[in-house]
N, C-alpha and C positions, 0 to 999 in steps of 0.2 A: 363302070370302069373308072369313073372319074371319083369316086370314094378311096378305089386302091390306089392310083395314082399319087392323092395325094397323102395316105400312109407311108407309102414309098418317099414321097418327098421330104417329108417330115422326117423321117427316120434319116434319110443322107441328108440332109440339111443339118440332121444334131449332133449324128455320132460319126458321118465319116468327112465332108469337105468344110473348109473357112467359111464364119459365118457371115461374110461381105459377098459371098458369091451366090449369085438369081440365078433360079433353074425354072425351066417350065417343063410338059410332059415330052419337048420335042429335044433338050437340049444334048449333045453328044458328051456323055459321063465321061468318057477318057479323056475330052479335053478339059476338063474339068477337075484332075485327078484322081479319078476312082479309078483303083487300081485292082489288079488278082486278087490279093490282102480285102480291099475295098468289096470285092463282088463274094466274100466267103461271109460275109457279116449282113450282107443284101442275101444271098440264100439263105443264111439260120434263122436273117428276122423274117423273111417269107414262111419258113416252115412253123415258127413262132404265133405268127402275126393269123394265117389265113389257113394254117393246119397243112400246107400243100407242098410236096416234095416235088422239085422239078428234078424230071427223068434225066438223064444221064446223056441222052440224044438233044438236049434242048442247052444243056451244060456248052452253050455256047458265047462266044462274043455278041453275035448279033444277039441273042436275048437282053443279053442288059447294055444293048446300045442307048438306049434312051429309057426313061418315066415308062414311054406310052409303048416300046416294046415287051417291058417287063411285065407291065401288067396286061397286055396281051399273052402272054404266057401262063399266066397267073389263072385267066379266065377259061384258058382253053384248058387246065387243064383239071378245070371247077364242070366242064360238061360232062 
C-alpha cells in the first residue's frame, strides 16, 4: 500500500496543489484544496496508473478523504 500511496502523492503533489504544500498519507485533501475538479483528475490517474475503475458506490467523499483512504480503495478493489 505504501508504493500506491506514494504514486498518489506524487501525482497531487505535481499536477493538482502548490508546490510549498507537505502531505503525508493521513492529510485531509479538502483542506488542502483538492477539489471535485481536483478528485476527477485523481480517478483518471487511478484508472491510468493501476488499470482500476472505482465503482460508482465508492464514488464517494470519504474515498478520497486522505492518501491512505484512496488507496485503501484502490487495494480493495485489486482483491
Amino acid at each position: 500500500m505504501e508504493d500506491t500511496i506514494k504514486a498518489l502523492k506524487d501525482f497531487i503533489c505535481t499536477n493538482i496543489i502548490a508546490e510549498n504544500i507537505e502531505i503525508d498519507s493521513n492529510t485531509i485533501l479538502k483542506d488542502i484544496g483538492v477539489d471535485s475538479f481536483s478528485i476527477i483528475e485523481i480517478v483518471l490517474f487511478i484508472e491510468r496508473k493501476f488499470g482500476k475503475l472505482i465503482p460508482d458506490h465508492l464514488l464517494v467523499p470519504e474515498t478520497f478523504a486522505t492518501l491512505r483512504s484512496i488507496a485503501e480503495v484502490i487495494q480493495q478493489i485489486e482483491e
